[in-house]
C-alpha positions in Angstrom: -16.6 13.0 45.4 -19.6 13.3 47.4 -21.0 12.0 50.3 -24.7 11.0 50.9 -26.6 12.5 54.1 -26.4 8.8 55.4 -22.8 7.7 54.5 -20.7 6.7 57.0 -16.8 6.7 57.9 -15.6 3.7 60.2 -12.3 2.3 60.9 -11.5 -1.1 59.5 -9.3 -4.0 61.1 -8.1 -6.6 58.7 -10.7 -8.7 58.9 -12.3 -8.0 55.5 -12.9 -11.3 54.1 -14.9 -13.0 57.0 -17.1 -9.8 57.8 -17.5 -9.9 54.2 -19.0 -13.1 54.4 -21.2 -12.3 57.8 -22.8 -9.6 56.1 -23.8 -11.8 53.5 -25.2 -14.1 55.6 -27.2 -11.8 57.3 -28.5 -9.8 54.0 -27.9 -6.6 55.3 -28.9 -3.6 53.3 -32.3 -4.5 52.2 -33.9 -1.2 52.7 -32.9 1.9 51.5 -33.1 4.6 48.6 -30.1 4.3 46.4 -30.4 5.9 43.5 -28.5 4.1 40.0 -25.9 6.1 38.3 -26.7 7.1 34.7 -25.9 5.1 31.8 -22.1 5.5 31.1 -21.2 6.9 34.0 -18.5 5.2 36.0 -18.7 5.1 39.4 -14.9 6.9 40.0 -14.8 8.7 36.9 -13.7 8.3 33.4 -11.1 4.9 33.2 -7.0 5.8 33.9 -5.9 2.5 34.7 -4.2 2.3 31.1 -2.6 5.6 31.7 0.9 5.6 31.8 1.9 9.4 33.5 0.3 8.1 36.8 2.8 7.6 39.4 2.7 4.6 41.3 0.9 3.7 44.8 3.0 2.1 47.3 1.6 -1.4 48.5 2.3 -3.8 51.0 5.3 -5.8 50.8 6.9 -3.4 48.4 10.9 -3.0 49.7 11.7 0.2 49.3 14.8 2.5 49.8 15.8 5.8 51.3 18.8 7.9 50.1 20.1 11.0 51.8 22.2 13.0 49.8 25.9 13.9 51.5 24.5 11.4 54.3 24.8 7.9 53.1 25.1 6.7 56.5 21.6 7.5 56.5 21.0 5.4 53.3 18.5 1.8 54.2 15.8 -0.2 52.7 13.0 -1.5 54.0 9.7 -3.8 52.8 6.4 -2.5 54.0 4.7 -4.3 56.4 1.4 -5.9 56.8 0.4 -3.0 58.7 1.0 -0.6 55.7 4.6 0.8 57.8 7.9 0.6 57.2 10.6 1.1 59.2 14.0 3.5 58.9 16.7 4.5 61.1 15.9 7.9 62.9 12.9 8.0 61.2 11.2 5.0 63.2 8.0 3.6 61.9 6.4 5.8 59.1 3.1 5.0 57.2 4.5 4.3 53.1 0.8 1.9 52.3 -0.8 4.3 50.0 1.7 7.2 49.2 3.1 7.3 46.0 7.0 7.3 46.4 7.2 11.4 45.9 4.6 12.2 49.0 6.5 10.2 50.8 9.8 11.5 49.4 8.3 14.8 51.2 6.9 13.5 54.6 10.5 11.7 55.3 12.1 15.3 54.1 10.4 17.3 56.6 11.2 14.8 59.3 15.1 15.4 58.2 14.8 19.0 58.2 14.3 18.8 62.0 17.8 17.8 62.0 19.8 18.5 58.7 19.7 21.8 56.7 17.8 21.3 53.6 18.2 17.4 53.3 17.7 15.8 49.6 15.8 12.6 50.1 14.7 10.1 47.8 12.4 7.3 48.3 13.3 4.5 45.7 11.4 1.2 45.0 13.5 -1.7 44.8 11.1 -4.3 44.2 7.3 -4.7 43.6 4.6 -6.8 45.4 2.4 -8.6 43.3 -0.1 -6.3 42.3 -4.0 -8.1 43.5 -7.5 -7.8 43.4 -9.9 -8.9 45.8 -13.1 -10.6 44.4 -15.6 -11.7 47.1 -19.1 -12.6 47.8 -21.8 -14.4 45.0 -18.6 -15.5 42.6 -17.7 -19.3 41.8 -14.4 -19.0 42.9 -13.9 -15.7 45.7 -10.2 -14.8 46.4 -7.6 -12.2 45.2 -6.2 -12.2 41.6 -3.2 -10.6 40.0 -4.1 -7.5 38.4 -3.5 -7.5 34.9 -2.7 -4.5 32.6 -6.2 -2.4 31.7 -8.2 -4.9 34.0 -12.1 -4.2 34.6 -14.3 -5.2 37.0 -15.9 -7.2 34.6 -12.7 -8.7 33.8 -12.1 -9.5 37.4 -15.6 -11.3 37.6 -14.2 -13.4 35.2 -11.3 -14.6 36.3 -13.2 -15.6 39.5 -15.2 -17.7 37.2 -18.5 -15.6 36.9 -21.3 -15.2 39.8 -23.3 -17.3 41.2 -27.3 -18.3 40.1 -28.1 -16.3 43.3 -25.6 -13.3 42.8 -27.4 -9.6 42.5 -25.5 -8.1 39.8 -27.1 -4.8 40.0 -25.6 -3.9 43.3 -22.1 -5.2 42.9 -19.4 -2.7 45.6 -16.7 -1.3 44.5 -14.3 -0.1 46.9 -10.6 1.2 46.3 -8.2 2.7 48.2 -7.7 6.6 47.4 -5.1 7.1 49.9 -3.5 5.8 52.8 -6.4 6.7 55.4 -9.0 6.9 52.5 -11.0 4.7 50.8 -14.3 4.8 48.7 -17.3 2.2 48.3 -19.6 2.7 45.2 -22.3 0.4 43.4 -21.5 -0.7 39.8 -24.7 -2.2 38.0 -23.2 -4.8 36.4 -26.2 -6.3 35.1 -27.2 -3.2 32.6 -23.7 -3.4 30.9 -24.7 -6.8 29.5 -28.4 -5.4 28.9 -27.7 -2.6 27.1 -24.3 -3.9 25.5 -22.3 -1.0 26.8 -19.2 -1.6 28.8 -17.8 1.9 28.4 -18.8 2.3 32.4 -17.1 -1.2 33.3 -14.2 0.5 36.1 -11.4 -0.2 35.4 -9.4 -1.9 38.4 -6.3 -0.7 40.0 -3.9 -2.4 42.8 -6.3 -3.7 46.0 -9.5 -2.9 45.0 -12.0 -4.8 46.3 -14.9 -5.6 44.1 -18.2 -7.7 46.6 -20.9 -9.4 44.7 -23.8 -9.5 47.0 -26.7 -11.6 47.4 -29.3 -9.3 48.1 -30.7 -5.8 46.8 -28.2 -3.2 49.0 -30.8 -0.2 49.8 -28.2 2.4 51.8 -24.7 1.6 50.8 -23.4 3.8 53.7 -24.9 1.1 55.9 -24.0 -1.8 54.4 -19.9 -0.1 54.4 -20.2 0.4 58.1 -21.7 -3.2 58.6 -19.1 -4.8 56.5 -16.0 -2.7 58.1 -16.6 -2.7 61.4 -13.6 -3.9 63.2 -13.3 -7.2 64.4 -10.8 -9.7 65.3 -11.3 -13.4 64.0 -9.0 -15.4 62.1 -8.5 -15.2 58.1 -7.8 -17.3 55.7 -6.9 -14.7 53.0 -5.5 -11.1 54.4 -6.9 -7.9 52.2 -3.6 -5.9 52.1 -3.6 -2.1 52.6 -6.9 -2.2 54.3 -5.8 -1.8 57.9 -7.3 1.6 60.1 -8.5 3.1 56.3 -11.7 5.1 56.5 -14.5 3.9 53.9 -17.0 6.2 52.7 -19.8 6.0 50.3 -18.9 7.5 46.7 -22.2 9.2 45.3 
């Protein structure tokens, strides 16, 4: 979980896709000194998506519900926003985009405890957004996905029918959402799984990542990052949820 000399932090706005695209365009990246990841070595660690004790991420457009113990008149639901916030009597807007339902079981009890004596809250899912991927760049057919059980990246490549004749495979970017400020960018070489007929490094994917095929060699990842989420405000034809104000930083 460290950070090169030259990575950078930036806030995002929600225009993913389109800078995405601009950055493309503009080949960005083509210097630098990044260094490949050993053979077997995944990018954010050894695969969990198939675990089952991992508790689940809240996303955008999940409705959720709060219960107060002894104080049901505090009881509502609420679906998460665009934005990543949801909103609850007394409580006004909170951030719930990229808690798990227990850390945010705790934020919303220490609001309470400003005004009831040790208050029992529970945050409860009611119902579940459709769980996505993002594939983007040098594929034949760029756009999000659902995300299946134990999917890879090289799985996700697939469903977006394979890259393109002019797709760089060795410098494909991962980037996934840790928490709900929090996210990390890494390269995946994608080319040497097929090389050296090893997929035991292929990530596995979990809700929202975002894997980019790019075009051209990417030197300093922590440059291309700050080019690609740098805020800006244009129209989109597809909105990459859970993305909104998160800081990005390179994964080394």
């Amino acid at each position: 979980m460290m950070r090169s000399k030259g990575a950078s932090s930036v806030r995002i706005g929600m225009a993913v896709v389109l800078i995405l695209g601009v950055c493309l365009a503009c080949g960005c990246g083509s210097k630098g000194g990044w260094e490949k990841s050993a053979p077997g070595e995944s990018p954010f660690g050894a695969p969990s998506a198939l675990s089952t004790d991992r508790e689940y991420v809240l996303a955008v457009g999940d409705q959720i519900a709060m219960e107060v113990l002894f104080y049901e008149d505090f009881d509502a639901s609420a679906v998460i926003r665009p934005d990543g916030k949801a909103t609850f009597p007394l409580m006004g807007e909170i951030r719930a985009a990229g808690f798990t339902p227990s850390q945010l079981d705790s934020l919303v009890t220490a609001r309470f405890s400003e005004i009831i004596v040790d208050p029992d809250v529970s945050i409860i899912v009611k119902e579940y957004s459709d769980q996505l991927v993002y594939v983007l760049g040098e594929v034949e057919l760029p756009g999000a996905y659902p995300l299946q059980h134990g999917m890879t990246l090289v799985g996700a490549l697939s469903a977006a029918k394979g890259a393109t004749r002019t797709a760089r495979l060795t410098d494909v970017v991962l980037v996934r959402r840790e928490t709900a400020l929090k996210a990390w960018g890494a390269k995946v070489n994608v080319e040497r799984f097929f090389e050296e007929a090893d997929f035991s490094a292929d990530p596995q994917l979990q809700a929202y990542d975002i894997v980019y095929v790019p075009r051209t060699k990417i030197g300093s990842l922590s440059v291309f990052l700050e080019l690609v989420f740098r805020p800006m405000a244009y129209p989109l034809s597809i909105i990459v949820r859970g993305y909104e104000l998160v800081t990005v930083e390179e994964r080394q």
